[in-house]
N, CA, C and O atoms as a CHARMM CRD file, in Angstrom:
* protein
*
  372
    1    1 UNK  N     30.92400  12.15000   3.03800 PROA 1      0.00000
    2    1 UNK  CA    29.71400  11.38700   3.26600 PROA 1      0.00000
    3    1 UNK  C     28.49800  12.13600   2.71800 PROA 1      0.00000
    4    1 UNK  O     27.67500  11.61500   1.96500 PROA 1      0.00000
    5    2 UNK  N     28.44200  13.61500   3.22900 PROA 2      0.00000
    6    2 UNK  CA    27.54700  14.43500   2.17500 PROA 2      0.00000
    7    2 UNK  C     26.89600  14.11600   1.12000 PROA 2      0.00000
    8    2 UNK  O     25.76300  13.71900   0.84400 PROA 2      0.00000
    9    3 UNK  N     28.00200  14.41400   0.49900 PROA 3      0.00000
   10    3 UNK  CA    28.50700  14.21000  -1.16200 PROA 3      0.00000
   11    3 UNK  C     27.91700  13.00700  -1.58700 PROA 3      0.00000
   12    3 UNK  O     26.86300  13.19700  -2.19300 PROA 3      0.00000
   13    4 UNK  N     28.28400  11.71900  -1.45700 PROA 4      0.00000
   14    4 UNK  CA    27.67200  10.53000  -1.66500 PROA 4      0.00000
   15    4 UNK  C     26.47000  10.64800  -1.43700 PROA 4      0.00000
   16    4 UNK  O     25.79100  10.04300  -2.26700 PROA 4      0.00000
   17    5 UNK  N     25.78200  11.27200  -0.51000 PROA 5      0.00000
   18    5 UNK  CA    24.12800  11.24500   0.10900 PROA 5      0.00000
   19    5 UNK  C     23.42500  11.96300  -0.97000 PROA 5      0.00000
   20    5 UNK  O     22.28600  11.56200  -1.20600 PROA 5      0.00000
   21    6 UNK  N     23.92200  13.04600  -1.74400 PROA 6      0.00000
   22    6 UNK  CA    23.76400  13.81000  -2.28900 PROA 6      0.00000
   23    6 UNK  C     23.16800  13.29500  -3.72800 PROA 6      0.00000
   24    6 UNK  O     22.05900  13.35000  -4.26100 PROA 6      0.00000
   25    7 UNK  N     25.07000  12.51100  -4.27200 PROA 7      0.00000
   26    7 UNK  CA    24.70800  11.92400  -5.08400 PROA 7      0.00000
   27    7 UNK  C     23.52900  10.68300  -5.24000 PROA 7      0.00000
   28    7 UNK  O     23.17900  10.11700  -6.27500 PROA 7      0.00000
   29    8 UNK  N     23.15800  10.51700  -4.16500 PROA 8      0.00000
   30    8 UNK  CA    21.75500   9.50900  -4.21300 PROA 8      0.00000
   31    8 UNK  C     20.48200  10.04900  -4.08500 PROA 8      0.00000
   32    8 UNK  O     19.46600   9.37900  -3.90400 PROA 8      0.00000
   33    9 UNK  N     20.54700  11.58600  -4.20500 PROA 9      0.00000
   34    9 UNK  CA    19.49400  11.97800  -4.20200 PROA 9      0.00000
   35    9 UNK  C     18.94600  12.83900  -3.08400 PROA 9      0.00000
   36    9 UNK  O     17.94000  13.52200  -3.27900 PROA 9      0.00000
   37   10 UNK  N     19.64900  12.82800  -1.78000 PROA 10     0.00000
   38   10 UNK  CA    19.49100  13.66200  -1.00700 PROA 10     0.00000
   39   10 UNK  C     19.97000  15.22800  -0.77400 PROA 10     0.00000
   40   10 UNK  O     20.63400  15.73500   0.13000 PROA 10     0.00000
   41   11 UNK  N     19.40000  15.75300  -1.88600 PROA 11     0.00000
   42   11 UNK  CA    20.02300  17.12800  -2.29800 PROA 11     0.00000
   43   11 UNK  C     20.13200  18.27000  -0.97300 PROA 11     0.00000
   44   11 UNK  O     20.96100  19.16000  -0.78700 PROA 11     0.00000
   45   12 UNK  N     19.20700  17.94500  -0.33500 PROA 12     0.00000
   46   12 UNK  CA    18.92100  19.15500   0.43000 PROA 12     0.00000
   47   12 UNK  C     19.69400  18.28100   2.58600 PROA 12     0.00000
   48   12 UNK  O     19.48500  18.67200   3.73400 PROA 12     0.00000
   49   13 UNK  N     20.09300  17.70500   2.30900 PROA 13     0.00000
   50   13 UNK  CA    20.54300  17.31400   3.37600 PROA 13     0.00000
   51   13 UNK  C     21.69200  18.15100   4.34600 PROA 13     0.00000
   52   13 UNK  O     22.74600  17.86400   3.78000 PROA 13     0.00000
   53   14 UNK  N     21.97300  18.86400   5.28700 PROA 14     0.00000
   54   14 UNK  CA    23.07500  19.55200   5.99600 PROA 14     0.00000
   55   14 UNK  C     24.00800  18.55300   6.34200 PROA 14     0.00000
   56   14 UNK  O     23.72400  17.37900   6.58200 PROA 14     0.00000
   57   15 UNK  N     25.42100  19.18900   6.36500 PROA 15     0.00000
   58   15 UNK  CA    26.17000  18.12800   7.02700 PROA 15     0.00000
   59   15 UNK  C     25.63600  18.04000   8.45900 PROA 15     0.00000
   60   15 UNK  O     25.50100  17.00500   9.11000 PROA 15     0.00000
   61   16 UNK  N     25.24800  19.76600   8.99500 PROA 16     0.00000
   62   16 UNK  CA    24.81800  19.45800  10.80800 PROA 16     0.00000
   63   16 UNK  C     23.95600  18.08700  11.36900 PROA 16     0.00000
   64   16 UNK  O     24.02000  17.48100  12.43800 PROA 16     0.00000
   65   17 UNK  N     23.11800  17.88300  10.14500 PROA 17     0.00000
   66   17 UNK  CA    22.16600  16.91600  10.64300 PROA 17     0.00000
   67   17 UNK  C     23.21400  15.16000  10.41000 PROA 17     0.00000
   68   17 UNK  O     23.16800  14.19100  11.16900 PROA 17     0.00000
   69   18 UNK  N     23.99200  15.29300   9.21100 PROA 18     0.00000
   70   18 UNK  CA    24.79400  13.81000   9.07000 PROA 18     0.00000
   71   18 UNK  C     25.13500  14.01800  10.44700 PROA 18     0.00000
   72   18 UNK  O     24.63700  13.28500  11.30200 PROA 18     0.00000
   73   19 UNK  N     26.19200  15.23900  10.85700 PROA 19     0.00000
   74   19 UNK  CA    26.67600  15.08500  11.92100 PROA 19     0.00000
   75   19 UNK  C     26.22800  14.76800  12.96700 PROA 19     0.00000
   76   19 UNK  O     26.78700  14.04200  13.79000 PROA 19     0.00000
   77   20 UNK  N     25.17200  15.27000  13.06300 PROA 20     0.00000
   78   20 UNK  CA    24.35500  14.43300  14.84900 PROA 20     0.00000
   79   20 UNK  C     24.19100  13.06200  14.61600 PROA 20     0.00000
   80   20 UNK  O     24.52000  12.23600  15.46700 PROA 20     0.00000
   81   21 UNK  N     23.59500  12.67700  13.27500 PROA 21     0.00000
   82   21 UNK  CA    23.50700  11.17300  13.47400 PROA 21     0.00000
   83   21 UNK  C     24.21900  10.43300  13.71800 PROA 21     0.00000
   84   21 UNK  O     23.94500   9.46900  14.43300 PROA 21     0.00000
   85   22 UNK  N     25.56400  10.68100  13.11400 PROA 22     0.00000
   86   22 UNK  CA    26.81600  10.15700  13.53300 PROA 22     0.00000
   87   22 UNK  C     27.35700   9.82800  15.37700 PROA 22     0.00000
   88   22 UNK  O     27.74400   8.88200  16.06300 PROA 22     0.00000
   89   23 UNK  N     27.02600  11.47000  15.53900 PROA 23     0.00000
   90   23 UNK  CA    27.31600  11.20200  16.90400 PROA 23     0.00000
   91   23 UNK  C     26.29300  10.46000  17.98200 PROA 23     0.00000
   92   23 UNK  O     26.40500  10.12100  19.16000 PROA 23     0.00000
   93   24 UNK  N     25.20100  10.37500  16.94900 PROA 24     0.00000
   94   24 UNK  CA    23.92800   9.36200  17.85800 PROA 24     0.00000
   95   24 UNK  C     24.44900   8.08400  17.83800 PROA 24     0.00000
   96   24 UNK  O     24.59300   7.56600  18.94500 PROA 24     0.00000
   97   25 UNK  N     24.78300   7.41400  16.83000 PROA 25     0.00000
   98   25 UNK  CA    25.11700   6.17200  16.36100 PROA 25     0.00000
   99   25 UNK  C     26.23200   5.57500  17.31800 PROA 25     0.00000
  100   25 UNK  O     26.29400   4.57000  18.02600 PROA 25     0.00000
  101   26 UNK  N     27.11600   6.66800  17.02200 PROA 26     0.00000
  102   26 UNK  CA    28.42500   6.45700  17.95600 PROA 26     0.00000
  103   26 UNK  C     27.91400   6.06200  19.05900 PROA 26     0.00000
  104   26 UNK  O     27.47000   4.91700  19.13400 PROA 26     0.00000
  105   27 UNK  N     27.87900   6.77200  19.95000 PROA 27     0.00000
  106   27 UNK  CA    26.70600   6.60400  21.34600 PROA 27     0.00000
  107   27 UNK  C     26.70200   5.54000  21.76000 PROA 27     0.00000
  108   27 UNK  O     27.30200   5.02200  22.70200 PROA 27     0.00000
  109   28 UNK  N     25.57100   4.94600  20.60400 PROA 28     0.00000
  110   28 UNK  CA    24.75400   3.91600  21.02100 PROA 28     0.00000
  111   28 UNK  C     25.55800   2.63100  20.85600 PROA 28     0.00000
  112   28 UNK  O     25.15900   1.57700  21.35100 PROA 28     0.00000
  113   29 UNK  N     26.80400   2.72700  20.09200 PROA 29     0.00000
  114   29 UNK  CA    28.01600   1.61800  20.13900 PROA 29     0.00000
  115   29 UNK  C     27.45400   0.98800  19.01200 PROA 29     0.00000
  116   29 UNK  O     27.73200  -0.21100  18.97300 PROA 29     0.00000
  117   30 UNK  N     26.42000   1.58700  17.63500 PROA 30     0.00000
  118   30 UNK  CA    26.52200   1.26900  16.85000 PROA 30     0.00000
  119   30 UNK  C     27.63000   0.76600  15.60900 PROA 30     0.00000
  120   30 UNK  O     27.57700  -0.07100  14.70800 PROA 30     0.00000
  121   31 UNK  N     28.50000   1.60700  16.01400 PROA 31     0.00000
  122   31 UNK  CA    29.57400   1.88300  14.86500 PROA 31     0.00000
  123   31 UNK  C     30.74500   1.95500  15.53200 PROA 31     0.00000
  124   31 UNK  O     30.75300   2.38800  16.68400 PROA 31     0.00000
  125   32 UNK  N     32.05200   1.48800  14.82700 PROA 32     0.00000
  126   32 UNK  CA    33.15200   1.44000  15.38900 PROA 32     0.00000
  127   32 UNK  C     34.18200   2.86700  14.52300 PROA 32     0.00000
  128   32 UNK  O     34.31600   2.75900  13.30400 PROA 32     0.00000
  129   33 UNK  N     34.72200   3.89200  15.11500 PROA 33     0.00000
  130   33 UNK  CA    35.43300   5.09500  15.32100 PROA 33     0.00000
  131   33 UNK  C     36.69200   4.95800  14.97900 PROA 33     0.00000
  132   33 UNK  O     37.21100   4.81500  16.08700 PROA 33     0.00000
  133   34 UNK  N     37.63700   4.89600  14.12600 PROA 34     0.00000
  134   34 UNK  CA    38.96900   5.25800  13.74000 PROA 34     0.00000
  135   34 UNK  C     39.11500   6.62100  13.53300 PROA 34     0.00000
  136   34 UNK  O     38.30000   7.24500  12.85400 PROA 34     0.00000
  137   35 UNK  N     40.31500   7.27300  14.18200 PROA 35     0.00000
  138   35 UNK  CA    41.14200   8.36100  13.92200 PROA 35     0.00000
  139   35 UNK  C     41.61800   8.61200  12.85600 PROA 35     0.00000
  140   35 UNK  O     41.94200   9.68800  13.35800 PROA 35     0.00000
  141   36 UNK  N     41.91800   8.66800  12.04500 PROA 36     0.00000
  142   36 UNK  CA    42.65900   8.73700  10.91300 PROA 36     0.00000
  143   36 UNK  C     43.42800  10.21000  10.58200 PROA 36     0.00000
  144   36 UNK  O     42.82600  11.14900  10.06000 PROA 36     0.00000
  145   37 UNK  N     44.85300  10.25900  10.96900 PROA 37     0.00000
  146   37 UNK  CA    45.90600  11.49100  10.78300 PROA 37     0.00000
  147   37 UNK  C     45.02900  12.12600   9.58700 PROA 37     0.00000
  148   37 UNK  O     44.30800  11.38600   8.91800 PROA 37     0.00000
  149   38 UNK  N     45.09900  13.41300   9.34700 PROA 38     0.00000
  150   38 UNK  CA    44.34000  14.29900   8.11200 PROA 38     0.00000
  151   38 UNK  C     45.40800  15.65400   7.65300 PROA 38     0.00000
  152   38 UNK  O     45.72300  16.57100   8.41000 PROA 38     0.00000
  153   39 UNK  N     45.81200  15.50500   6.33800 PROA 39     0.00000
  154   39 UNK  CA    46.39300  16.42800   5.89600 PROA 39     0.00000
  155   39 UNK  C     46.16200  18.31400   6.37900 PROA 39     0.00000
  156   39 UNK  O     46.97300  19.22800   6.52800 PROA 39     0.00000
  157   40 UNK  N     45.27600  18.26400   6.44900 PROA 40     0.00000
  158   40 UNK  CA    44.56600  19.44100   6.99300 PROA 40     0.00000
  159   40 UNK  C     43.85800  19.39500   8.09200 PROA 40     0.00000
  160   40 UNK  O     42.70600  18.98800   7.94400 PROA 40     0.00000
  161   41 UNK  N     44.35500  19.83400   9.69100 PROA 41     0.00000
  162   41 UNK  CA    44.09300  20.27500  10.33300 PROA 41     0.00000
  163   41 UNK  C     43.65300  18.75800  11.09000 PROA 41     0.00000
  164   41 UNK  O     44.09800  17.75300  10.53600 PROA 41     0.00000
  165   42 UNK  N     42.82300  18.57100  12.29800 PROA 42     0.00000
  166   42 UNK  CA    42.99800  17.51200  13.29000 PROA 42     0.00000
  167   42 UNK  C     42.26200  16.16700  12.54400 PROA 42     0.00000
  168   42 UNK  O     41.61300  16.04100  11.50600 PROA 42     0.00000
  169   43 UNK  N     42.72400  15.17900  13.67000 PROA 43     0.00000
  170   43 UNK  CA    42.38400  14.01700  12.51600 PROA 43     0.00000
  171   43 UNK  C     41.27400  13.98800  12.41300 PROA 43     0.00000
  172   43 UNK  O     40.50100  14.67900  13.07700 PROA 43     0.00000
  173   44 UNK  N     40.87200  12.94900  11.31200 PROA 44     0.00000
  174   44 UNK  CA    39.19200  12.67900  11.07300 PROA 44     0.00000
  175   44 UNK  C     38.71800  11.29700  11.64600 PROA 44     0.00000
  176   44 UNK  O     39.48000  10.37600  11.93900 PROA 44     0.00000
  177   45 UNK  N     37.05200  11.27800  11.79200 PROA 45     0.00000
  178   45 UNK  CA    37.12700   9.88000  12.08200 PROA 45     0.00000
  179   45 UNK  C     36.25300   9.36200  11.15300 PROA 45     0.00000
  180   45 UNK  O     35.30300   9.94800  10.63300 PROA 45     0.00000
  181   46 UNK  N     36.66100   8.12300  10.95300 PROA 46     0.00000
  182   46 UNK  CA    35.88700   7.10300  10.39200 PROA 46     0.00000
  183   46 UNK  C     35.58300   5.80100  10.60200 PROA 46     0.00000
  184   46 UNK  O     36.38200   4.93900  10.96700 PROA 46     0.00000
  185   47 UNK  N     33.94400   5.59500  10.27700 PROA 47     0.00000
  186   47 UNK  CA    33.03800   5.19700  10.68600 PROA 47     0.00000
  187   47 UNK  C     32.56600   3.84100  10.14300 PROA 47     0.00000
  188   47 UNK  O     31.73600   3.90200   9.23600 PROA 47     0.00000
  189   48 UNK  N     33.01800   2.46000  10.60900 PROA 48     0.00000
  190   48 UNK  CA    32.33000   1.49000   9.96500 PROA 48     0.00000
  191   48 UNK  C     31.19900   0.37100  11.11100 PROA 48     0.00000
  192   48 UNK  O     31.29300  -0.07800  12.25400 PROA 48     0.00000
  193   49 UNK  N     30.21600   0.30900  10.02700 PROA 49     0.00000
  194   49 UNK  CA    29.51400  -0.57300  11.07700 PROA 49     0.00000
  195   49 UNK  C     30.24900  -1.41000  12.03900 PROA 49     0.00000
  196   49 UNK  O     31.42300  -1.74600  11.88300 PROA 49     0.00000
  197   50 UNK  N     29.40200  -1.77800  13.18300 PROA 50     0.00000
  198   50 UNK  CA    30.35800  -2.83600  13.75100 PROA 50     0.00000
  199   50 UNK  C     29.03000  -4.01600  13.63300 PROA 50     0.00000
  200   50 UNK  O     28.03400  -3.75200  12.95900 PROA 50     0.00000
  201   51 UNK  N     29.13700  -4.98000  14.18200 PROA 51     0.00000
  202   51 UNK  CA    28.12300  -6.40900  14.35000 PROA 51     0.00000
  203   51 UNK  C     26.82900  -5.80300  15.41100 PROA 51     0.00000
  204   51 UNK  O     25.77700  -6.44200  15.41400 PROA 51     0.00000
  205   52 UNK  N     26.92500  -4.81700  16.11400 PROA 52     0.00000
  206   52 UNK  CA    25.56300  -4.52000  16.79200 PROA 52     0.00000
  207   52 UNK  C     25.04500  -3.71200  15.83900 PROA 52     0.00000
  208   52 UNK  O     23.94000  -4.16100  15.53600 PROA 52     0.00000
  209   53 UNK  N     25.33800  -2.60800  15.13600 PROA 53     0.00000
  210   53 UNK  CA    24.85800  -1.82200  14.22100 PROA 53     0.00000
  211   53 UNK  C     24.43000  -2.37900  12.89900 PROA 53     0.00000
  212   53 UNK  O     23.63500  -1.78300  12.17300 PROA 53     0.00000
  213   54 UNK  N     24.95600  -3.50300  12.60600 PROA 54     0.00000
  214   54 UNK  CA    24.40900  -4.40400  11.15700 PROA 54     0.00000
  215   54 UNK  C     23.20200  -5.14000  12.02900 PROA 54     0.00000
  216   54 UNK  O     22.13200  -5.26600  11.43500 PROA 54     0.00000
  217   55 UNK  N     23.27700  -5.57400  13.22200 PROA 55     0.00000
  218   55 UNK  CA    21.90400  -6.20100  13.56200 PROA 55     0.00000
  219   55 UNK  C     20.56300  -5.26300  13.70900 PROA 55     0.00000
  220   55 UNK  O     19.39100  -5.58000  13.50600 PROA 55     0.00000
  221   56 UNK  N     21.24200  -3.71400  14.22500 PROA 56     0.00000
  222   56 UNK  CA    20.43600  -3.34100  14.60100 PROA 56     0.00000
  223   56 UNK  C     20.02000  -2.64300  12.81600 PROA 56     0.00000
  224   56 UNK  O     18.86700  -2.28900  12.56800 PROA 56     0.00000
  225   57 UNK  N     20.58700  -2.59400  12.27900 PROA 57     0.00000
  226   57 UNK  CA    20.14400  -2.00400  10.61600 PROA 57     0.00000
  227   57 UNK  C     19.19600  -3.37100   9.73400 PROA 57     0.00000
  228   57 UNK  O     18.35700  -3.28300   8.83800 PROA 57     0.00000
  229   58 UNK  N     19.56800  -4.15500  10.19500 PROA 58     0.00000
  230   58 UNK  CA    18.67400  -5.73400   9.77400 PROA 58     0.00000
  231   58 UNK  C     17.38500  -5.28700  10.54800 PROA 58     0.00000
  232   58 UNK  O     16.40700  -5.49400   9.83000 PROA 58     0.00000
  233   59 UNK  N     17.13100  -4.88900  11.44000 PROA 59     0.00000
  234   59 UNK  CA    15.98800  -4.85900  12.14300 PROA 59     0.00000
  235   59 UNK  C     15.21800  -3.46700  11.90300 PROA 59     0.00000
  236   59 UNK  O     14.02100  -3.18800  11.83300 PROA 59     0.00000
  237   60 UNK  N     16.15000  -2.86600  11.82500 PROA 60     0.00000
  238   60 UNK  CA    15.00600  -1.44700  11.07900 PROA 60     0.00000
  239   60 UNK  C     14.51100  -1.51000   9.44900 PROA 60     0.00000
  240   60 UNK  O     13.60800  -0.88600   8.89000 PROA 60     0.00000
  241   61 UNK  N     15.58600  -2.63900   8.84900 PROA 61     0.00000
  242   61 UNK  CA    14.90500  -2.38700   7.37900 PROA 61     0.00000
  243   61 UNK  C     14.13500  -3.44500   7.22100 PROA 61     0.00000
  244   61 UNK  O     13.62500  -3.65700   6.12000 PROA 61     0.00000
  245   62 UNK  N     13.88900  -4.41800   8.45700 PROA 62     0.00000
  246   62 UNK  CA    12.76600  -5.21100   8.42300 PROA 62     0.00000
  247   62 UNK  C     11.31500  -4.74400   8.79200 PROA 62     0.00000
  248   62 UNK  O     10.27900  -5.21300   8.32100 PROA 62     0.00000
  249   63 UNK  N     11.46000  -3.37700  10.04400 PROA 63     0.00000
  250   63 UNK  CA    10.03700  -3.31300  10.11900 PROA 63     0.00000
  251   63 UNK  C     10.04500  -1.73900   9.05600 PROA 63     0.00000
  252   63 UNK  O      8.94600  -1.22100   8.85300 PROA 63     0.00000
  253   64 UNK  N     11.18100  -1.14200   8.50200 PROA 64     0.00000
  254   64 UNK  CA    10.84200  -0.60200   7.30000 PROA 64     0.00000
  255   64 UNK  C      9.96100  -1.47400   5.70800 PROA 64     0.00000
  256   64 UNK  O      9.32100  -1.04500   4.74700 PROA 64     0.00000
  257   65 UNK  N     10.28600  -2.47300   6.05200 PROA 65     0.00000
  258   65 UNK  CA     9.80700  -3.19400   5.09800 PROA 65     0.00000
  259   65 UNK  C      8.32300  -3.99700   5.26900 PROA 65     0.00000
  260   65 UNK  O      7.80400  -4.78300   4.47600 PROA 65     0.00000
  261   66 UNK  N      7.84700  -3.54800   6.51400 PROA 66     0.00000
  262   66 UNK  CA     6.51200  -4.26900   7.01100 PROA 66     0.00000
  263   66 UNK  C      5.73400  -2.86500   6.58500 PROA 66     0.00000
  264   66 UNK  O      4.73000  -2.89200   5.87300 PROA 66     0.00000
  265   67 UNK  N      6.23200  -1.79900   7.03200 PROA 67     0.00000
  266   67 UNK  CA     5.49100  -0.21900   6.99600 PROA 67     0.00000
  267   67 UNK  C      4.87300  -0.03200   5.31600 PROA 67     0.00000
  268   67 UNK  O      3.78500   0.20400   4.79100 PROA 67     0.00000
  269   68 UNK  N      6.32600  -0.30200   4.86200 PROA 68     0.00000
  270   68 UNK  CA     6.15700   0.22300   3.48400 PROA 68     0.00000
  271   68 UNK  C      4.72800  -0.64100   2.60700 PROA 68     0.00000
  272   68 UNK  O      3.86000  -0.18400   1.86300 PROA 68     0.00000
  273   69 UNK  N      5.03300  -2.26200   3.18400 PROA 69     0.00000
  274   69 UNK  CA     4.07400  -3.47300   2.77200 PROA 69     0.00000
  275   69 UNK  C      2.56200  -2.91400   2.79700 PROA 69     0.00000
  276   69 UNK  O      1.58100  -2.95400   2.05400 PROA 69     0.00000
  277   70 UNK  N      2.95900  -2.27600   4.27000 PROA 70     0.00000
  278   70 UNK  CA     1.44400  -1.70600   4.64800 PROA 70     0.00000
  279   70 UNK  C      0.80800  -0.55700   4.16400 PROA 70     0.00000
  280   70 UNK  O     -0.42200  -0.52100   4.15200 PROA 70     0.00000
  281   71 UNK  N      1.33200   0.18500   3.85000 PROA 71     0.00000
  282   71 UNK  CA     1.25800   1.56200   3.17200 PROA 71     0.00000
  283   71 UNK  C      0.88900   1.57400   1.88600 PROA 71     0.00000
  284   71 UNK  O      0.03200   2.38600   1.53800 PROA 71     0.00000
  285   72 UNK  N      1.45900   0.68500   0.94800 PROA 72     0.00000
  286   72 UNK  CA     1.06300  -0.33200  -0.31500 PROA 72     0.00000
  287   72 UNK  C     -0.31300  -0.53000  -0.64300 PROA 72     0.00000
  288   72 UNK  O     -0.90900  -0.12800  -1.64300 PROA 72     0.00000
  289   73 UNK  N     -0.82100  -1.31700   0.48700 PROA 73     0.00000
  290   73 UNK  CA    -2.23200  -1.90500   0.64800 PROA 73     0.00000
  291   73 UNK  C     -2.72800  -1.28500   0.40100 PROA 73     0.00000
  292   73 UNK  O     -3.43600  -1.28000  -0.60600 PROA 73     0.00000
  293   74 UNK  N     -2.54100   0.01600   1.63200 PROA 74     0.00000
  294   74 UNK  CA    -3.77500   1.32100   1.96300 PROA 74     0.00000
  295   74 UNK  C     -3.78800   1.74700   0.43500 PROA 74     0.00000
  296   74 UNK  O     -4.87200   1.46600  -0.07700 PROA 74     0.00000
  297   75 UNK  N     -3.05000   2.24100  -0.28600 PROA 75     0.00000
  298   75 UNK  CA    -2.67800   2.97200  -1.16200 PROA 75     0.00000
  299   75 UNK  C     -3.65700   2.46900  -1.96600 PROA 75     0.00000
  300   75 UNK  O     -4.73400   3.01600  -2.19800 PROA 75     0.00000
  301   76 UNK  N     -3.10800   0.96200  -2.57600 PROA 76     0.00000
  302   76 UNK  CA    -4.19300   0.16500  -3.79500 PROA 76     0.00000
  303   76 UNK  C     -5.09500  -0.23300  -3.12400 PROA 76     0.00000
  304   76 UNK  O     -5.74500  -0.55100  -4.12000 PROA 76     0.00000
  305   77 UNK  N     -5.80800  -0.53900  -2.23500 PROA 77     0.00000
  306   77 UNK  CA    -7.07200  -0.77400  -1.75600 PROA 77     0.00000
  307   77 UNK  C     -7.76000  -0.31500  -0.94600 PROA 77     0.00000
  308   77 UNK  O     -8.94500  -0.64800  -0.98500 PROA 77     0.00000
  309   78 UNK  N     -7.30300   0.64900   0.13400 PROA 78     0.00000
  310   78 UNK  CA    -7.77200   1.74400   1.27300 PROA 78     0.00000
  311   78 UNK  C     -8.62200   2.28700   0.71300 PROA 78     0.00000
  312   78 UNK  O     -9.70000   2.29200   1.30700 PROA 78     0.00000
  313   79 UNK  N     -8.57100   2.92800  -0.53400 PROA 79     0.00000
  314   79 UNK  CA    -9.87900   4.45100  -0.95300 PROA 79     0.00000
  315   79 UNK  C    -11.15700   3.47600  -0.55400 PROA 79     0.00000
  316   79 UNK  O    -12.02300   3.81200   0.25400 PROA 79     0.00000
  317   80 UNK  N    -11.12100   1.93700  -1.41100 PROA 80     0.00000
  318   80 UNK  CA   -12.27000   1.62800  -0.44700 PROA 80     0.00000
  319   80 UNK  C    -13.04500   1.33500   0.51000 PROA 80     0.00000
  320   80 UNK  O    -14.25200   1.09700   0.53900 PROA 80     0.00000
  321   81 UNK  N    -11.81300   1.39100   1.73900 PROA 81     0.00000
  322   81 UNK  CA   -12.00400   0.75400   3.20800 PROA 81     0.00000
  323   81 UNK  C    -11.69000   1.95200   3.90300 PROA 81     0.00000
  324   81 UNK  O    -11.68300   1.93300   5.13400 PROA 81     0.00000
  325   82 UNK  N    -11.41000   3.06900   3.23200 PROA 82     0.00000
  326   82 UNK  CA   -11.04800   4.25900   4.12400 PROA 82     0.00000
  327   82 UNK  C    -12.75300   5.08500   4.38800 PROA 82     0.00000
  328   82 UNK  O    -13.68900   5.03100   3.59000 PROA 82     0.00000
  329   83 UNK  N    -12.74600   5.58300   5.31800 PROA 83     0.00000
  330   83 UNK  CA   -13.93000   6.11900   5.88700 PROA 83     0.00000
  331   83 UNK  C    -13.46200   7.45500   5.25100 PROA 83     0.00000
  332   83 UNK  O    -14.41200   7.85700   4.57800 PROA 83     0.00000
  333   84 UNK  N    -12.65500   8.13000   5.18200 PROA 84     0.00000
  334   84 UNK  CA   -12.11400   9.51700   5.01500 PROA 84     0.00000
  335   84 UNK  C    -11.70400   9.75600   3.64100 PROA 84     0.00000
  336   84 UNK  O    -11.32000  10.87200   3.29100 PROA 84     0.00000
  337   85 UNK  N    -11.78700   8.41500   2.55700 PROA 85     0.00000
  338   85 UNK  CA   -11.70500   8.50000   1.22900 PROA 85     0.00000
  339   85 UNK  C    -12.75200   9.00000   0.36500 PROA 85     0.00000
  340   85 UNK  O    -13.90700   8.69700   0.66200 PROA 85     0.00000
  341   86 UNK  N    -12.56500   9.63100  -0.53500 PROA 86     0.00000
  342   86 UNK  CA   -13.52200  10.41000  -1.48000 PROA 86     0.00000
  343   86 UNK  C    -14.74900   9.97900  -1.76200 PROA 86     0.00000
  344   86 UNK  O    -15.86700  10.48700  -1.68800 PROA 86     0.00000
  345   87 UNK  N    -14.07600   8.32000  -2.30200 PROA 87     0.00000
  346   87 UNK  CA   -15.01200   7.26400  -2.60700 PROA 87     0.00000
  347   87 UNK  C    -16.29100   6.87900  -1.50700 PROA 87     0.00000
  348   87 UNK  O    -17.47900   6.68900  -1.76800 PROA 87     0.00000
  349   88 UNK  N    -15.51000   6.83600  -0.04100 PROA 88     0.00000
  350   88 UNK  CA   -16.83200   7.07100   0.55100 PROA 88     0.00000
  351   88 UNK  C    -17.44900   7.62000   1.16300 PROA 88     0.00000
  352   88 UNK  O    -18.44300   7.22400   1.77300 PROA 88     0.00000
  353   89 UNK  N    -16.59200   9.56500   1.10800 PROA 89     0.00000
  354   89 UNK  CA   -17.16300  10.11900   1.26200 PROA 89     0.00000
  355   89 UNK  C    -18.85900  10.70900   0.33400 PROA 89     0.00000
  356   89 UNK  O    -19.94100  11.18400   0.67800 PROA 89     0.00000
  357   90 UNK  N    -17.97700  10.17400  -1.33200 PROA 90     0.00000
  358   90 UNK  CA   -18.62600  10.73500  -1.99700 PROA 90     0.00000
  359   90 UNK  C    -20.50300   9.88300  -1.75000 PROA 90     0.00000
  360   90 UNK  O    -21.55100  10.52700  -1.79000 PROA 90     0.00000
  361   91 UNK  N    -20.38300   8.22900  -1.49300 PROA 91     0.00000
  362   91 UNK  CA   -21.21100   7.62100  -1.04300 PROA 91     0.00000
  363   91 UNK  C    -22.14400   8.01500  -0.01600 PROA 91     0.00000
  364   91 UNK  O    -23.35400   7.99800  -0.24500 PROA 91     0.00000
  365   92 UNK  N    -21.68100   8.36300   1.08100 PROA 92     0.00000
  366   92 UNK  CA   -22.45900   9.14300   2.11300 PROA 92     0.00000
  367   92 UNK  C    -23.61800   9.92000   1.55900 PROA 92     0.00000
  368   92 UNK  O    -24.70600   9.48600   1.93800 PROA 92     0.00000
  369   93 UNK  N    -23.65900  10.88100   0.81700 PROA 93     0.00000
  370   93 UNK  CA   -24.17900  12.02800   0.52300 PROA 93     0.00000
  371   93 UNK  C    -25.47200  11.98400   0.14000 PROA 93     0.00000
  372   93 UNK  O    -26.06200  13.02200  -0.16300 PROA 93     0.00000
């Protein structure tokens, strides 16, 4: 799972940290847990969404997708509505 994360760009990621999320997810009955026998040493598990975890991933990349909308704005139009932007700081003066 690393590896794949990796290859998308998340170079600097630990497995310790995949690993907690995993076991957060689990938890929360996000994800459904198979055993799977492993050539080397105890089995492994693996991890596929189940129907609460696809709802609950629909709902985070929806208000990920309101944040980002918003962040957008600020970006192309904030310097001029921002009080703390250059633009009006530089105005003040």
């Amino acid at each position: 799972m690393t590896s794949g994360l990796r290859e998308q760009g998340f170079s600097d990621i630990a497995e310790g940290t995949v690993y907690a999320l995993l076991v957060r997810i689990e938890k929360r009955g996000l994800v459904d847990v198979e055993r799977v026998p492993s050539e080397k040493g105890p089995p492994r598990k693996v991890y596929s969404l189940n129907t609460q975890g696809r709802e609950y991933l629909e709902e985070s990349w929806g208000a990920w997708s309101f944040l980002a909308e918003r962040l957008e704005q600020l970006r192309e139009g904030g310097e001029q509505a921002c009080p703390m932007s250059k633009g009006a700081a530089s105005s003040r003066r």
